[in-house]
N, C-alpha and C positions, 0 to 999 in steps of 0.2 A: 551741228557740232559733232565730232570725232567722238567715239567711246574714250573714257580717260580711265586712269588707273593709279594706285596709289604702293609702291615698293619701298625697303627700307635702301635703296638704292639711287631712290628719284621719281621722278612722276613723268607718267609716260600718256601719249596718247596715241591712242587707233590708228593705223591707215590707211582703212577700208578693206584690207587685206586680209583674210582670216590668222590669228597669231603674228601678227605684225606689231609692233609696236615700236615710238620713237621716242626717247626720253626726251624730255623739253627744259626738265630741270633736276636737280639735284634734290637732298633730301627735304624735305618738308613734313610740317608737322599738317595741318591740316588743306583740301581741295576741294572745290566746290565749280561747279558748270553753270552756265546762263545759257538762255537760249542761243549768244552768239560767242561765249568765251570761256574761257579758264583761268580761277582764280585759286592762288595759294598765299599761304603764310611764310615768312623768310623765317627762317630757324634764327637766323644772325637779331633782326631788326626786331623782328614779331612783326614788321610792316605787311601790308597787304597790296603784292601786287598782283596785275591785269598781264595776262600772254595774247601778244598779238600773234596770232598765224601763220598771218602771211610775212611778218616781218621775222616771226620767229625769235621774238623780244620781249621780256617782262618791263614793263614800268609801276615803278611803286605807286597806288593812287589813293592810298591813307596812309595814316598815323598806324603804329602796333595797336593790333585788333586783340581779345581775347576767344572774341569769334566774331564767324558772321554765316551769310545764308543768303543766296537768289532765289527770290519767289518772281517767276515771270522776268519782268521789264525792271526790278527794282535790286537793290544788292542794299541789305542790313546788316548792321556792322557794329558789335557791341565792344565798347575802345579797354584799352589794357586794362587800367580799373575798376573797371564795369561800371563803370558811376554816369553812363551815356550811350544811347544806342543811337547810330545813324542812318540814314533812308537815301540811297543816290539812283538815280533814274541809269539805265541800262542803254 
């Protein structure tokens, strides 16, 4: 996975290029990396979506998060109320 980065402008990620960077999305409140991806918060939804790479596309793939976290192969995900945390295989 690309270096990523987090601006009050968008979130950008590396492109192998020294000082290169290519914004992928707009502004976000929170980003987080997996071994094979990049995950943010919509500012709009609070939803938490997945950037595919190669397609160059987010899809939403939960409910508004309050947060969450990739440890390895897994993505936890503590929902807006905090009243439940979730575990999805990577």
């Amino acid at each position: 996975m690309a270096t990523t980065g987090l601006w009050t402008i968008g979130t950008a990620v590396g492109s192998g290029t020294p000082g290169v960077w290519h914004q992928v999305r707009g502004t976000t409140e929170r980003i987080c990396t997996s071994p094979t991806t990049l995950y943010a918060t919509d500012t709009t939804s609070g939803k938490l979506p997945e950037y595919n790479r190669s397609k160059k596309t987010w899809t939403d793939i939960g409910d508004p998060v309050d947060s969450f976290v990739s440890i390895k192969d897994r993505l936890y995900a503590v929902n807006a109320d905090r009243s439940n945390v979730s575990a999805a295989d990577l």
